[in-house]
C-alpha positions as CSV (number, residue, x, y, z in Angstrom):
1,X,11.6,-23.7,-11.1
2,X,14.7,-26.5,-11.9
3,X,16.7,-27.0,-8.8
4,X,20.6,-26.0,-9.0
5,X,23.1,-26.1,-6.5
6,X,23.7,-22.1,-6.8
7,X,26.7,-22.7,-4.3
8,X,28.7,-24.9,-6.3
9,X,28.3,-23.4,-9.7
10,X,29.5,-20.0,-8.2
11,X,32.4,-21.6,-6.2
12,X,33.2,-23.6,-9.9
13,X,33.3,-19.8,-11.7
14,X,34.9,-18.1,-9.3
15,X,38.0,-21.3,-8.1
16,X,39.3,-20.3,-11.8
17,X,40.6,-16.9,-10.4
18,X,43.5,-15.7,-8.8
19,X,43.5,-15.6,-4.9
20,X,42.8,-11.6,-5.0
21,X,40.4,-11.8,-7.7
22,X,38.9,-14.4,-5.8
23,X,38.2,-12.8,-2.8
24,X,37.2,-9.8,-4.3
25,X,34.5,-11.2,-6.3
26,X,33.2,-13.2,-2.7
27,X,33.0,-10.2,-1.0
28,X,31.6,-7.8,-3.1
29,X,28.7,-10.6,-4.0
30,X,28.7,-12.1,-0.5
31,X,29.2,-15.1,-1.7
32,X,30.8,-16.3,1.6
33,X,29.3,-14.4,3.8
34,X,25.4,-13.8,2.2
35,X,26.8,-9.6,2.9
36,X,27.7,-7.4,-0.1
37,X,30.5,-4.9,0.6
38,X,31.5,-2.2,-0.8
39,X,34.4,-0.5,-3.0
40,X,35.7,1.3,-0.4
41,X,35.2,-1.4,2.6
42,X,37.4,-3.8,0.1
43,X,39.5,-1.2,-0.9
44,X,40.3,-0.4,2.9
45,X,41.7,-3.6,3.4
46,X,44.2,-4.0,0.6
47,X,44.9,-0.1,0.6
48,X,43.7,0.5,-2.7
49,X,41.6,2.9,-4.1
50,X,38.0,2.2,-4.9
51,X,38.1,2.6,-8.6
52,X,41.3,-0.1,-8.5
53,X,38.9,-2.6,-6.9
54,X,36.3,-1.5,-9.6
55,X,38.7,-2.6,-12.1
56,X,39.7,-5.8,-10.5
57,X,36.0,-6.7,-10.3
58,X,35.1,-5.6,-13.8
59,X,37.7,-7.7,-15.3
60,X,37.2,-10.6,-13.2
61,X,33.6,-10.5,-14.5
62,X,34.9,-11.1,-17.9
63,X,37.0,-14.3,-17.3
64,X,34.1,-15.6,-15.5
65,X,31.8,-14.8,-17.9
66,X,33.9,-17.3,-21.0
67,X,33.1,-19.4,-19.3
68,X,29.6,-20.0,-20.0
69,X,28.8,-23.9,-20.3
70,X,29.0,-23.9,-16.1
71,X,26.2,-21.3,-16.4
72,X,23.8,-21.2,-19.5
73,X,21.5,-23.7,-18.1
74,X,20.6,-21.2,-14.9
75,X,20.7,-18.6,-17.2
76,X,17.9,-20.1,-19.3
77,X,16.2,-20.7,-16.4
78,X,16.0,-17.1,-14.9
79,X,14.7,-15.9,-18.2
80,X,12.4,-18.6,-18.1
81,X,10.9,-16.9,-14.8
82,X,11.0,-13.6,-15.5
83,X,9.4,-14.1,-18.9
84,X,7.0,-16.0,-17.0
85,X,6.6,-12.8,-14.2
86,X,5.7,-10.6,-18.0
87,X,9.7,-9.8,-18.0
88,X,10.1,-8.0,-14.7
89,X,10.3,-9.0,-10.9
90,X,11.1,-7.1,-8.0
91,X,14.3,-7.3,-6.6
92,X,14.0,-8.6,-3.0
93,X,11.3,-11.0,-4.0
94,X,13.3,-12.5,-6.7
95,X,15.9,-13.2,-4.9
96,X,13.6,-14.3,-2.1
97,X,12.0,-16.9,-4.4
98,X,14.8,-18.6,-6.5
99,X,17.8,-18.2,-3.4
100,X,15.3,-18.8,-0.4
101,X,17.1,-17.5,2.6
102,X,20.9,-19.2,2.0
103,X,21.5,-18.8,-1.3
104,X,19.8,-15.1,-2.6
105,X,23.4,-13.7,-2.6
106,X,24.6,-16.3,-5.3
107,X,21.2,-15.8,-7.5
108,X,22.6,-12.0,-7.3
109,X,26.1,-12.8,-8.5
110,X,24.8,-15.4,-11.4
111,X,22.1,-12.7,-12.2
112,X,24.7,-10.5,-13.2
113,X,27.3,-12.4,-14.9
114,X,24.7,-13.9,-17.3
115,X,24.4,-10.6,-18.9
116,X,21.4,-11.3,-20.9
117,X,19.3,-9.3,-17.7
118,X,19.2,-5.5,-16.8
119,X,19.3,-4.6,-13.2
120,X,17.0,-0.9,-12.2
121,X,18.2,0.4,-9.2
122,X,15.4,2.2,-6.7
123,X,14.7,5.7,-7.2
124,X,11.5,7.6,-5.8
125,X,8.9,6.0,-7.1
126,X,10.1,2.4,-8.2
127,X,11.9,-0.5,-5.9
128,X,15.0,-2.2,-7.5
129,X,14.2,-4.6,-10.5
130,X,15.4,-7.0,-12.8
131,X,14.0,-7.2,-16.3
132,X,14.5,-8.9,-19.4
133,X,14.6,-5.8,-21.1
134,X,13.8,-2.0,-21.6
135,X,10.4,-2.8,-23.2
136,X,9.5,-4.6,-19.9
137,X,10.1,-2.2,-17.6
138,X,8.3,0.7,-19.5
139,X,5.5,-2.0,-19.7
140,X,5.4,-2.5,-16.1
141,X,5.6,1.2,-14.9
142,X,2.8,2.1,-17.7
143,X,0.7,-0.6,-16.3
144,X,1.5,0.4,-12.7
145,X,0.8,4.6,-13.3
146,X,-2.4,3.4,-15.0
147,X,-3.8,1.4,-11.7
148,X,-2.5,4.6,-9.4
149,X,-4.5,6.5,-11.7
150,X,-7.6,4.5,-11.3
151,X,-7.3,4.1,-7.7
152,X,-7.1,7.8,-7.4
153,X,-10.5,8.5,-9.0
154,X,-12.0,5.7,-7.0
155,X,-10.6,6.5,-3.8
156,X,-11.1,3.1,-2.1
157,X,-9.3,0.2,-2.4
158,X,-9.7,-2.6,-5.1
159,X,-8.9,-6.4,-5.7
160,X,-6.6,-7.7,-7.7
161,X,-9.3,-9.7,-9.6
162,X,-11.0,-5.8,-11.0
163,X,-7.7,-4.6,-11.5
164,X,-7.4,-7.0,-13.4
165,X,-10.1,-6.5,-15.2
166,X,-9.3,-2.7,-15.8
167,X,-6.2,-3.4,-17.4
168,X,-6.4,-6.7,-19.4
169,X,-3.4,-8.2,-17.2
170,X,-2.8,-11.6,-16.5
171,X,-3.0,-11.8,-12.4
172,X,0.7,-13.2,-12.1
173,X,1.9,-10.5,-14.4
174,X,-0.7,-7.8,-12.7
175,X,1.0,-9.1,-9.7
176,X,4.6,-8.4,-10.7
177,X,4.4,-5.4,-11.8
178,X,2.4,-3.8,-8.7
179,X,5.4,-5.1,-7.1
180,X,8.2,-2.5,-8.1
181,X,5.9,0.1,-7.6
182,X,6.4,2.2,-3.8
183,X,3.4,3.9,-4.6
184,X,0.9,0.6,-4.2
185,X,0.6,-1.4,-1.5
186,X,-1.2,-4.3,-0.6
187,X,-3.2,-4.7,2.6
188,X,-3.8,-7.8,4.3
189,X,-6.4,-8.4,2.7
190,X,-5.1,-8.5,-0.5
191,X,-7.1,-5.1,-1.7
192,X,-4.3,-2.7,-3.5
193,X,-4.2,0.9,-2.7
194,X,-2.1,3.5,-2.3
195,X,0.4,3.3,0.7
196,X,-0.8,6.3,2.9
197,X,-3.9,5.2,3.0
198,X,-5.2,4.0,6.5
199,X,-7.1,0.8,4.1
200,X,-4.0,0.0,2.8
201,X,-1.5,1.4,5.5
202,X,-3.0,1.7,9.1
203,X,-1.2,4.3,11.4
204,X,-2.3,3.9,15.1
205,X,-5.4,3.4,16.6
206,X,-7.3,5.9,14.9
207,X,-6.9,4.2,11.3
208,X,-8.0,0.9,13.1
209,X,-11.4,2.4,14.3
210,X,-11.6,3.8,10.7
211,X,-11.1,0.1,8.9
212,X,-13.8,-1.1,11.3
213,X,-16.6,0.9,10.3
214,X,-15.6,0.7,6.6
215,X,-15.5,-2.9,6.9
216,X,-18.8,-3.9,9.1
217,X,-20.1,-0.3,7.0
218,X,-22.9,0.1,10.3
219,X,-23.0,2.7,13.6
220,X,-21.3,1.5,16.7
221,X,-21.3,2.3,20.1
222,X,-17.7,3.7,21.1
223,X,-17.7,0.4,23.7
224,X,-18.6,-2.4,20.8
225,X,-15.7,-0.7,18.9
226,X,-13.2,-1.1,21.5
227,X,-14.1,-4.8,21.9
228,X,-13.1,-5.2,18.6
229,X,-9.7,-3.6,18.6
230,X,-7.6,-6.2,20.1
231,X,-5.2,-4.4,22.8
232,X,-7.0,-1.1,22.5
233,X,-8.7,0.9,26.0
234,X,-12.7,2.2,25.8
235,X,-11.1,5.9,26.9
236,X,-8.6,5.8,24.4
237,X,-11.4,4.2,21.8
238,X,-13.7,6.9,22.9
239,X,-11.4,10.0,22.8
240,X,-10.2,9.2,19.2
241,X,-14.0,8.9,18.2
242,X,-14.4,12.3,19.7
243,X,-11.2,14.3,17.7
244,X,-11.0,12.5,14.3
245,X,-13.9,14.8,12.1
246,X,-14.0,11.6,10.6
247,X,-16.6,9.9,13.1
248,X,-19.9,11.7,13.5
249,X,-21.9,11.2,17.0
250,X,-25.4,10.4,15.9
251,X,-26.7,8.9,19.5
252,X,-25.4,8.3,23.3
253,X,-22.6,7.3,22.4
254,X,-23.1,6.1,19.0
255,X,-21.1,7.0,16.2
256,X,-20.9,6.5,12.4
257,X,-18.8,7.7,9.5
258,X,-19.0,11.0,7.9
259,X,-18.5,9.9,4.8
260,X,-21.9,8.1,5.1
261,X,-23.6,11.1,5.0
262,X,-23.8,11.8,8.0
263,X,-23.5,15.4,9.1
264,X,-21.7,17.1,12.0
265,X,-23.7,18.8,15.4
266,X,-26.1,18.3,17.5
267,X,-29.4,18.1,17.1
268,X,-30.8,21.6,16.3
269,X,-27.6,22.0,13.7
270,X,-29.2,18.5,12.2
271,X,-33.0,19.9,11.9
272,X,-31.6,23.4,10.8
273,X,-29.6,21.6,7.7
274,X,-32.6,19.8,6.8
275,X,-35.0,22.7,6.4
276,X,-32.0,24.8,4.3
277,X,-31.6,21.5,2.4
278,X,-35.2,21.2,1.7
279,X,-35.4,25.3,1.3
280,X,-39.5,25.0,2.0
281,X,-41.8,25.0,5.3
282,X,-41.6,21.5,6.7
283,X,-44.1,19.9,8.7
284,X,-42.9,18.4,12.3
285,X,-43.5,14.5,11.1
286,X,-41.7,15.4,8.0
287,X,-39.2,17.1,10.3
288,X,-39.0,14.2,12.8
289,X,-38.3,11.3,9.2
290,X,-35.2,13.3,8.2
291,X,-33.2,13.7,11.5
292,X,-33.9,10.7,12.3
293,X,-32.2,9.6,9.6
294,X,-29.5,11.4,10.8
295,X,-29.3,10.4,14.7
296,X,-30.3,7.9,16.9
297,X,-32.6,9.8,19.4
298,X,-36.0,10.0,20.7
299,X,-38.9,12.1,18.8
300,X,-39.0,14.0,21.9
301,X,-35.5,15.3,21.9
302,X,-36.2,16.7,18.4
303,X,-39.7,18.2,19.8
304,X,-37.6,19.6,22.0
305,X,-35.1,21.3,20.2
306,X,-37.6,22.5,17.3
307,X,-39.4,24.4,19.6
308,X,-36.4,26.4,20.2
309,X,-37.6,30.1,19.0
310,X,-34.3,31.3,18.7
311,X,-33.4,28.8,15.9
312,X,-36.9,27.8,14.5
313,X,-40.5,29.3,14.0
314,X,-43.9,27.6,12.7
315,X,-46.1,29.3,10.6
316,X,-50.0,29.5,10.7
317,X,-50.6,26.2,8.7
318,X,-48.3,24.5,11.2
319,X,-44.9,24.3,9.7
320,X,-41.5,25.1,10.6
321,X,-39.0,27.4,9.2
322,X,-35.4,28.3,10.2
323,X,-36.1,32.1,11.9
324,X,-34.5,34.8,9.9
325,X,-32.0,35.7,11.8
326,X,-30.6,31.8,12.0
327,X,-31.2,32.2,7.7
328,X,-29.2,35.7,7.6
């Protein structure tokens, strides 16, 4: 990006008005103060109405903007950048990245008064944006509905590398135009998803756990979790682990992801889902292979709970069935 002196071309376009002109123009671009303020606030303090200071702004605009030759070459520039970003850049991080932290109010005044660029405000879905043009912004939403779209029949997060990938986008471009979207998020990780996710979005403690077992994608024991939460207590560690359905106890105190495969109650609930899975007599080594893939427990304790006769009976050649009134 060239390097201007943003300060003194805008005090150079703006020393050409009147004294009331003047200051209306600093204050409602913050020119003086980095601040915008508003109709009324400016209003207020020459007891005028809002529309009059509309009008005084509006046709201050236009004498400024004759004057072109201070101008053109940012102007250039800008277009330049955004052409560069595929004609579209977020707002804040435009004005973040040609103004810095001094001088993001005077990008915002020249922004405007070159004319050539078309300012989107926010609404629901979109953050404000500054385009080259229509065509660029109905590029970048298309492009931005079509990743929400894919992310949503993925359901997990993904790179910006396979996005890019998906959609043919140059990454800088990709980039900018995930940008204006309030939808998509970025984690720090990079990954893009959307924003309620815990992936993308974490909210307390027990999206922390959550992110831990998707990212080491093995069992822990609830005490190995806490010692990787910075901050967090083995109680609390433990007592989210217990009340989230998302965790699944599958051994003293050991505990995976549902989403695994992994299926909810103890151990008789476990043998019982195997034999209605399998829907045939099973024999107790074939038995004993499933649950534990399933939990984390001795043979024994299985024995144990198959020879329940309330929940399971054996037939003459030796294997088990769920008893009719546990099938009924």
């Amino acid at each position: 990006m060239a390097s201007f002196n943003y300060q003194k071309i805008c005090q150079d376009l703006v020393s050409q008005l009147p004294s009331k002109q003047r200051d209306v123009i600093e204050r409602r671009f913050g020119l003086k103060s980095g601040e915008r303020e508003t109709l009324e606030s400016i209003g207020k303090s020459y007891r005028i109405c809002r529309e009059r200071v509309r009008q005084i702004e509006k046709s201050s605009l236009n004498k400024i903007k004759k004057n072109t030759v201070v101008y053109k070459d940012v102007c250039k520039e800008f277009n330049r950048y955004l052409k560069n970003a595929g004609g579209i850049k977020e707002e804040n991080s435009l004005l973040n990245e040609l103004g810095e932290k001094q001088y993001q109010a005077q990008v915002y005044f020249l922004l405007t008064i070159c004319g050539e660029f078309k300012r989107v405000s926010e609404n629901d879905d979109f953050k404000a944006l500054w385009a080259v043009n229509d065509t660029a912004v109905e590029e970048a939403k298309k492009i931005v509905k079509q990743v929400e779209t894919e992310l949503n029949e993925k359901r997990e997060p993904m790179s910006l590398r396979n996005i890019t990938l998906e959609t043919g986008q140059k990454k800088q471009i990709l980039e900018s135009y995930l940008e204006i979207s309030k939808r998509l998020q970025k984690n720090s990780e990079g990954f893009y998803g959307l924003r309620e996710w815990p992936e993308i979005n974490p909210k307390g403690i027990k999206d922390k756990i959550y992110l831990l077992f998707k990212k080491v994608r093995k069992p822990f024991h609830f005490t190995e979790v806490a010692s990787q939460i910075p901050g967090s207590l083995v109680q609390t560690v433990h007592n989210e682990l217990i009340r989230d359905p998302r965790f699944i106890l599958i051994g003293r105190g050991i505990y995976a992801l549902k989403e695994w495969g992994y299926i909810s109650g103890d151990v008789k609930d476990v043998i019982a889902n195997v034999l209605t899975s399998e829907a045939r007599p099973m024999t107790k080594e074939e038995i004993i292979q499933k649950v534990l893939q399933q939990r984390q427990i001795k043979q024994n304790t299985i024995l144990m709970n198959l020879s329940n006769k309330k929940y399971f009976v054996r037939d003459n050649e030796g294997k088990y069935w769920r008893t009719p009134i546990q099938e009924a």
